[in-house]
C-alpha positions as CSV (number, residue, x, y, z in Angstrom):
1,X,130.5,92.8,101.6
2,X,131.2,89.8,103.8
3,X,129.8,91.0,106.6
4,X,126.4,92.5,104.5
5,X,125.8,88.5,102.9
6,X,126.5,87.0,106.6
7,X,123.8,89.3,107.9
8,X,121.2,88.8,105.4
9,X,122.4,85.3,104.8
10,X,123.1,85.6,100.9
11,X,124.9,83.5,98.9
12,X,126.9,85.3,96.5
13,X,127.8,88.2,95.3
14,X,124.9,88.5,92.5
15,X,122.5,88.2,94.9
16,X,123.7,91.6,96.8
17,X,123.7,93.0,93.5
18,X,120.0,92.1,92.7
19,X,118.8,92.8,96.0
20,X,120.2,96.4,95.4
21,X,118.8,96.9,92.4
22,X,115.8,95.6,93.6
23,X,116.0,98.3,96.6
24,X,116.3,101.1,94.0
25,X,113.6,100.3,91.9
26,X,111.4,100.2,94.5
27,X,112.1,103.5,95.7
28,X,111.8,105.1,92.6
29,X,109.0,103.6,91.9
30,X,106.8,103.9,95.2
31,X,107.6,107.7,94.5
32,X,106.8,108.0,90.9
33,X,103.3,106.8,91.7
34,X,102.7,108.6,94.9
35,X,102.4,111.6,92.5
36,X,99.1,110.3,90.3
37,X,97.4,108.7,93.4
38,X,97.4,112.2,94.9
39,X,96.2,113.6,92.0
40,X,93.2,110.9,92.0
41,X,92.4,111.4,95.9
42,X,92.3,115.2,95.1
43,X,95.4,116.5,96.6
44,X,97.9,119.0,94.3
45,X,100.1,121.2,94.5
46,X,98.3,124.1,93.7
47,X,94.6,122.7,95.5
48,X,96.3,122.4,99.2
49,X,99.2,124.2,100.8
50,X,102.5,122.4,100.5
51,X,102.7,121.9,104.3
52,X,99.7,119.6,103.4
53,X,100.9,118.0,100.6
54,X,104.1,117.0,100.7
55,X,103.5,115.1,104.2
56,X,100.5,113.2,103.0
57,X,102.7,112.6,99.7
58,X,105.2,111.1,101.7
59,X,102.8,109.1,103.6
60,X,101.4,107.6,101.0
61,X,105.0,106.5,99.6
62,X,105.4,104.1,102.7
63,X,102.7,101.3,101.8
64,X,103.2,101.9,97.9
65,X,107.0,100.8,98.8
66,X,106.1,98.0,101.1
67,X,103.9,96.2,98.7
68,X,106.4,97.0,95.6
69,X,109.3,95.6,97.2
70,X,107.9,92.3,97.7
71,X,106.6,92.4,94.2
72,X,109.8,93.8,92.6
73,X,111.7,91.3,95.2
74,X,109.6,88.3,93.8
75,X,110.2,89.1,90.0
76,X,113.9,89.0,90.2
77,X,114.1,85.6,91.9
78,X,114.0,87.0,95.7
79,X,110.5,86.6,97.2
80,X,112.1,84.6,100.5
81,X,114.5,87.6,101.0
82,X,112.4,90.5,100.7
83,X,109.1,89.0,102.4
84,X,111.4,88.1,105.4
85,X,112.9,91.5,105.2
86,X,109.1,93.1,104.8
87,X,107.9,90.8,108.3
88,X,111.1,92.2,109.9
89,X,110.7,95.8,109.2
90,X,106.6,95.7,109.9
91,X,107.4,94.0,113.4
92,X,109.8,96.7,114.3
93,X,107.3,99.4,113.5
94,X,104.4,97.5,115.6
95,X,102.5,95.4,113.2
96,X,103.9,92.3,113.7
97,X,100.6,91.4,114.8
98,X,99.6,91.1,111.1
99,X,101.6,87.5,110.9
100,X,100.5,85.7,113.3
């Protein structure tokens, strides 16, 4: 755990604990409403092959869970954490041009 706080630079042991919660709300989440915005865009299960389905479903989890993170991060008191761990994660995949 020592290690984990001196990485992200957290204070305490509460903070890891929120930050994990945080974490696995958002994932649940960001797949719980991937399902209806398929179903508004058109796409189900029994309308397109699953081959075409479950990729684009899965697609569409990976900005529902960027935005809800920061979001979910910002309601329980760790907007700095989670926005700097968003910028991070964007600039590894090649859109760090979007901060500057």
């Amino acid at each position: 755990m020592e290690k984990l706080k001196e990485r992200w630079g957290i204070e305490s042991n509460f903070q890891i604990v929120v930050i994990f919660i945080v974490f696995g709300l958002t994932g649940s989440a960001a797949a719980k409403l991937a399902g209806p915005l398929t179903d508004i865009i058109g796409l189900t299960k029994n309308s397109v092959s699953g081959w075409v389905y479950w990729p684009i479903r899965i697609l569409l989890i990976f900005p529902i869970y960027q935005v809800l993170l920061v979001v979910f991060g910002w309601l329980f008191g760790q907007y700095k954490f989670f926005w700097n761990f968003e910028k991070k994660m964007l600039k590894r995949l090649g859109l760090g041009f979007l901060f500057k």
